[in-house]
Structure formats: structure tokens, C-alpha cells
N, C-alpha and C positions, 0 to 999 in steps of 0.2 A: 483702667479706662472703662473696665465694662462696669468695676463697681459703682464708678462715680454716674454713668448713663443707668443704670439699677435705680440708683438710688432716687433720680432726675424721673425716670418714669413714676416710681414710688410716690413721690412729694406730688405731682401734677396728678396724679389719682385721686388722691388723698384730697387735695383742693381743689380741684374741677369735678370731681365725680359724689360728692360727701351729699348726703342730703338727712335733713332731722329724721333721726330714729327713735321712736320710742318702744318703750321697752314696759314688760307686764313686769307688776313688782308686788310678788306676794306675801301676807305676815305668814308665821307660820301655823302649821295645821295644827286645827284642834285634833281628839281625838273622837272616834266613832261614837260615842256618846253623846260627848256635848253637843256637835254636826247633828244630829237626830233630834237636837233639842232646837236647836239654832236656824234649823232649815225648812222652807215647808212643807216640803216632799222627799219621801227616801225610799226608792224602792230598783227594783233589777230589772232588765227591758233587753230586748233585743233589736237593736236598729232598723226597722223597715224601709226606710228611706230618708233623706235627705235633699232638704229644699233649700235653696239661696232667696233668701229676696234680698233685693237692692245691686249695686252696681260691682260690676266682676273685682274691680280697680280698688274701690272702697276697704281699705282694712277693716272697718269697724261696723260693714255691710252686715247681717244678720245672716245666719243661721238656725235653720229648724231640723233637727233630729226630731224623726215619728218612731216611738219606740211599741213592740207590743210589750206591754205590762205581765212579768211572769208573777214576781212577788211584790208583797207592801207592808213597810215600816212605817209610813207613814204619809197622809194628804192625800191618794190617785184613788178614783174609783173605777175609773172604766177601763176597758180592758188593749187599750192605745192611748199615749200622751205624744205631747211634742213638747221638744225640749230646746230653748233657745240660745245662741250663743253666740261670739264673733265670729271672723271667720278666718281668723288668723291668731295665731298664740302668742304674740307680739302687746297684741289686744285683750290677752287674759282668755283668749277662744279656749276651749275645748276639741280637739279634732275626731268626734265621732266618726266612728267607720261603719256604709250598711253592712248587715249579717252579721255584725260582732253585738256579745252581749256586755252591759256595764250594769256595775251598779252608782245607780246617782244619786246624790244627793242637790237637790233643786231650790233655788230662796225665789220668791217674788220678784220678780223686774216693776219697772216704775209703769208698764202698761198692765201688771196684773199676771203676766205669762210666768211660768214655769221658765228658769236659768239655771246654767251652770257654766264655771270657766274651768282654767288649770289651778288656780288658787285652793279649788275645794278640794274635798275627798272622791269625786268622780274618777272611778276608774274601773279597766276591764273586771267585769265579776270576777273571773279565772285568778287576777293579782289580789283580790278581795279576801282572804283569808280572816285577815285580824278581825277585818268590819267585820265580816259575816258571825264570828265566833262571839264577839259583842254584840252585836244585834240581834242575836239570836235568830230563828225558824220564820219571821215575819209571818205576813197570810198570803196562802198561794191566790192568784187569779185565776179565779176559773173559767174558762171559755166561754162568752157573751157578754164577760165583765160582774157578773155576779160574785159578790163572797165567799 
């Protein structure tokens, strides 16, 4: 009895509570080369803040990661970027943390901005070993945003 009531709450879940999911669907990753060839920005940053625009509710609301600029591989001159993105991983989001540093690799969005999702090679500097030994030394930022 209690299986078949198990079962009975189970199915009424399942059919009353179900609503369209969608789901991020990534090919797989290049390597740290190609990525530096493919993207238009590749450099290491440390999160200063994070901004929501658009609606709390909205999976596909935006996100802006303000990163300071330590190193660069490629595309950043000044010494802070923001970097845009969903705002959920469902959405192919990125979940930047403040205070943590990443290295990113960033493509053009369709308004011109600086992107990255889960799809790319974005991830904690600290897990960045391989990148970093393939990309070698980049050029440090130096404070004011100068070369």
C-alpha cells in the first residue's frame, strides 16, 4: 500500500509539477591554443564586482563580471573589463565569484561586449595550469592600465 501511494504521489509530481527545461549543450573544448586564436580576449582578472541587469526571475537576465586586469594574452587594454554572461548555467552562464581570480577567455556578443559561458575555457586561474603553460608569461598589467 504505501508502494502503490509512493508511486501515486510520484506520477502526480511528475504531471502536475513538470515545466520546460532547457538545458546548456556544449561541443567540446578546444585546446588553449586554438581558444587564443578563436576568442577575442584572453587574459586573468580578479572579480571586483558583479552586476545583474534585467529581471531577478529571468534565466537568460545578464550578467556583468568587473574584473581587474592582472595579465594579457590577448584584446584588454585597460586595467578593469566586464565580462558578460547568463545568469544561470542552464543558460550556458558562467558563475563568476567576487574575490576570486579566473582566467578568461572572452568572444564578442552580438552588442560588441566582452562574453564568456561554461562552454569555454574560463576557469579559476588556480585550475589553469595547462592554459597557463601554453600560453605562456602573457604581459603583466600594470597599475593605471599601462603596458
Amino acid at each position: 500500500m504505501k508502494t502503490l501511494m509512493l508511486c501515486l504521489l510520484l506520477a502526480a509530481t511528475l504531471a502536475f509539477g513538470a515545466e520546460a527545461v532547457l538545458a546548456c549543450t556544449c561541443a567540446p573544448s578546444k585546446g588553449p591554443a586554438e581558444e587564443l586564436e578563436l576568442t577575442a580576449a584572453v587574459f586573468s582578472g580578479k572579480v571586483v564586482e558583479i552586476r545583474k541587469h534585467g529581471q531577478g526571475a529571468d534565466m537568460f537576465a545578464r550578467v556583468e563580471a568587473v574584473l581587474r586586469v592582472e595579465r594579457v594574452w590577448k584584446g584588454v587594454e585597460g586595467p578593469t573589463v566586464s565580462v558578460f554572461t547568463s545568469s544561470h548555467s542552464a543558460a550556458c552562464g558562467y558563475g563568476f565569484k567576487e574575490g576570486r581570480t579566473y582566467l578568461v577567455y572572452a568572444h564578442k556578443n552580438a552588442e560588441g561586449r566582452l562574453s564568456a559561458g561554461i562552454c569555454g575555457r574560463t576557469r579559476r586561474l588556480k585550475d589553469a595550469g595547462e592554459d597557463l603553460k601554453t600560453l605562456g608569461p602573457g604581459r603583466e598589467m600594470a597599475v593605471g592600465g599601462s603596458k
